[in-house]
C-alpha positions in Angstrom: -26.4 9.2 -2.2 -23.1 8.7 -0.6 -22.3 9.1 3.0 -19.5 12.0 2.7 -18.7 11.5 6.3 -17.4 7.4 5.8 -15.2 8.7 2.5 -13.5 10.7 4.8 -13.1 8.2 7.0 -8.9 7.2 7.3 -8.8 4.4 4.7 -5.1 3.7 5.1 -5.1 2.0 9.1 -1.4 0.4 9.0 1.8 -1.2 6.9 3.6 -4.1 7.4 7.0 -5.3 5.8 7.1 -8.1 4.1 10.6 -8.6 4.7 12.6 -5.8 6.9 10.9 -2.1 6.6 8.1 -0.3 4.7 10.6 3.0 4.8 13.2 1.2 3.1 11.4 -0.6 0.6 14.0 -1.3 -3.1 13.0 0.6 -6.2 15.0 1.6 -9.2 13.6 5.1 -9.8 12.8 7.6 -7.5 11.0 10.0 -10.0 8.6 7.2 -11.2 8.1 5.5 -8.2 6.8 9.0 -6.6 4.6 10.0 -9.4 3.1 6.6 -9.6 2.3 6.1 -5.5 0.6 9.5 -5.8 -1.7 8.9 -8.9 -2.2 5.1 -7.9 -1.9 4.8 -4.0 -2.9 8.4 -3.4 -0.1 8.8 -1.2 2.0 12.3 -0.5 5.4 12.8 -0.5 6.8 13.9 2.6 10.4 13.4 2.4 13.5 13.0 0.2 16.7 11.6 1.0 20.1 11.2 -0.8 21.8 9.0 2.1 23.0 6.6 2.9 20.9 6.3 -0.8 18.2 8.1 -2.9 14.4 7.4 -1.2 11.3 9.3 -0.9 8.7 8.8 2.2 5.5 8.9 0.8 2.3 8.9 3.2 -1.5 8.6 3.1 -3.7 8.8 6.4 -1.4 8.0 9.4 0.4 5.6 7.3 4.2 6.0 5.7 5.6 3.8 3.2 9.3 4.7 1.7 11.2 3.9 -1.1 14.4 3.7 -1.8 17.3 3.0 -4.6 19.1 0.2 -2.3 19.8 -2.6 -4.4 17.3 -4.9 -3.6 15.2 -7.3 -5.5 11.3 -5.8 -5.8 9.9 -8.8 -6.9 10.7 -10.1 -3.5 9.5 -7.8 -1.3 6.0 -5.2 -0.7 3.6 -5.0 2.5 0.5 -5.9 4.0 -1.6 -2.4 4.0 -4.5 -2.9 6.7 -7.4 -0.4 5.7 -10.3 0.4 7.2 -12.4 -0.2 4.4 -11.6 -2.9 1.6 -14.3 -2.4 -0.9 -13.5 1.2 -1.1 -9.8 0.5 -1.3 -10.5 -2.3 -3.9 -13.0 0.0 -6.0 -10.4 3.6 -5.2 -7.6 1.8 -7.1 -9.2 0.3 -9.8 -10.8 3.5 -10.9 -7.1 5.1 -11.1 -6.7 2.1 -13.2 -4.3 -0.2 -10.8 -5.3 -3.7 -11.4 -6.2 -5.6 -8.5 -6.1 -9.4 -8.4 -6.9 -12.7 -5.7 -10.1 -10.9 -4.1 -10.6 -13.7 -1.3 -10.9 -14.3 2.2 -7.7 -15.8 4.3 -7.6 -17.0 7.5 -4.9 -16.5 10.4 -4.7 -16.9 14.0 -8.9 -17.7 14.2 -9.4 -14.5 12.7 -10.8 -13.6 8.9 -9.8 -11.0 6.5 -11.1 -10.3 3.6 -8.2 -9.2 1.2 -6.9 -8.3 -2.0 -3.3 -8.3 -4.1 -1.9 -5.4 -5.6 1.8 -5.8 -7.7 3.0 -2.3 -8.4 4.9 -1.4 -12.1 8.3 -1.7 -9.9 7.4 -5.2 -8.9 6.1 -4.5 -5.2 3.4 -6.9 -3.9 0.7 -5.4 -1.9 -1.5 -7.6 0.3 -4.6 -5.4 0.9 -6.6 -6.4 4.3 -9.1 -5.8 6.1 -10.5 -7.9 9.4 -14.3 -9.3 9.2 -16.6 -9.0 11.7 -17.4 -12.2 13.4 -21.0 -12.6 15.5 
């Protein structure tokens, strides 16, 4: 039986750019992009803006990641999503059906992280972390 108290546990930790800013990240369609960040990402929209262009602010745990019709290129930008919990994360989006790719560990700065790679239907890359415990 599952531990109901470590599914409740925040799973969403933090965002990172990987170019300028996780509110501001380019999309072509506001509609779509919301419905699919809830159903996939599980994250809630909290605000809608018109200008300076159409975005949404979507959020899950204490983290925020927005979207917006600004012109630029998705296939060249996304973020790195620290969670608290990578397995969970890995298995959460894969039974909403988003394929996950590149399950491996990386190393940066002495420290490992097991991780995971997520492109959304708008072209978004989403690097999926999580530190490892070293003894």
């Amino acid at each position: 039986m599952e531990d109901s108290s470590a599914t409740s546990e925040q799973l969403f930790v933090a965002a990172f750019p990987f170019t300028d800013d996780v509110l501001n990240l380019p999309v072509k369609d506001i509609e779509q992009t919301a419905e699919w960040y809830s159903g996939a990402f599980g994250l809630n929209e909290i605000e809608r803006r018109e200008s300076p262009h159409p975005a949404v602010i979507m959020q899950r745990d204490d983290v925020r990641l927005g979207f917006a019709i600004n012109g630029g290129d998705a296939s060249q930008d996304g973020a790195a999503i620290l969670v608290s919990d990578i397995q969970r994360a890995r298995d959460e989006l894969e039974a909403k059906g988003v394929k996950t790719g590149n399950w491996r560990l990386d190393e940066r700065d002495g420290k490992k992280f097991q991780v995971f790679f997520v492109v959304a239907p708008d072209g978004l890359c989403y690097y999926f972390h999580q530190p490892i415990e070293q003894v």
